[in-house]
C-alpha positions as CSV (number, residue, x, y, z in Angstrom):
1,X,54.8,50.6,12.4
2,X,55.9,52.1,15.7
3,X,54.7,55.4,16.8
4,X,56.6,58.3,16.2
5,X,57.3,60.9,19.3
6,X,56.3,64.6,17.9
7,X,58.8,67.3,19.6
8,X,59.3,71.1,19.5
9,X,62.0,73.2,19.3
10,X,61.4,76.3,22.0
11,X,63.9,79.5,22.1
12,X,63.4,82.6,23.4
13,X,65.3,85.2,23.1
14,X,67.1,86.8,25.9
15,X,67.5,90.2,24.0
16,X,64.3,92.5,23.9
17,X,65.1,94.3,21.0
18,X,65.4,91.7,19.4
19,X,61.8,91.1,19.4
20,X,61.3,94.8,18.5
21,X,64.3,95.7,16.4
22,X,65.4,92.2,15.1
23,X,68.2,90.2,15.7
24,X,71.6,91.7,15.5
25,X,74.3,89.7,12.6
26,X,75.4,88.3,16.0
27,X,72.2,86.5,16.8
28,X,71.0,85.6,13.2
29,X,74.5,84.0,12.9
30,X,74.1,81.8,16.1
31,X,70.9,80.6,14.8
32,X,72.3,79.6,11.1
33,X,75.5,77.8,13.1
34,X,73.4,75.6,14.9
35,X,74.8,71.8,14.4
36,X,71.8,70.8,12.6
37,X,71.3,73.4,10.3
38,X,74.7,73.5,9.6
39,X,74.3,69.7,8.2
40,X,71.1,69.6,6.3
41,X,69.1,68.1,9.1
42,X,67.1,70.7,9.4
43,X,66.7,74.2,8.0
44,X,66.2,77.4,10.0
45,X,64.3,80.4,9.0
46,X,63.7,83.9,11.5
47,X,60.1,85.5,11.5
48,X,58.8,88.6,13.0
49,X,56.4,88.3,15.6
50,X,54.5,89.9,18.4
51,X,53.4,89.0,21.7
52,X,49.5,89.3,21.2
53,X,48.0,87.4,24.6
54,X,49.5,87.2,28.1
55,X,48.8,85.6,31.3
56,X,49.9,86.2,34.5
């Protein structure tokens, strides 16, 4: 069987608030028009979070 390659999927959003306020209709739209969700290849889904540990 030949080894699968692992990958992950890194965004970051350019938007502040977004972190603090949420995404605007705008931004969760982008996300659920991406190509792949778009055709069942993979599914998207937005969650809160917070920026707990930072280095320099």
């Amino acid at each position: 069987m030949p080894d699968l390659q692992e990958f992950i999927f890194v965004i970051r959003p350019t938007r502040v608030g977004m972190l603090t306020e949420g995404p605007t209709e705008r931004e969760a739209g982008i996300m659920l028009n991406d190509p792949a969700v778009r055709h069942g290849v993979m599914s998207a889904r937005l969650y809160p979070f917070k920026i707990v540990l930072r280095g320099t």
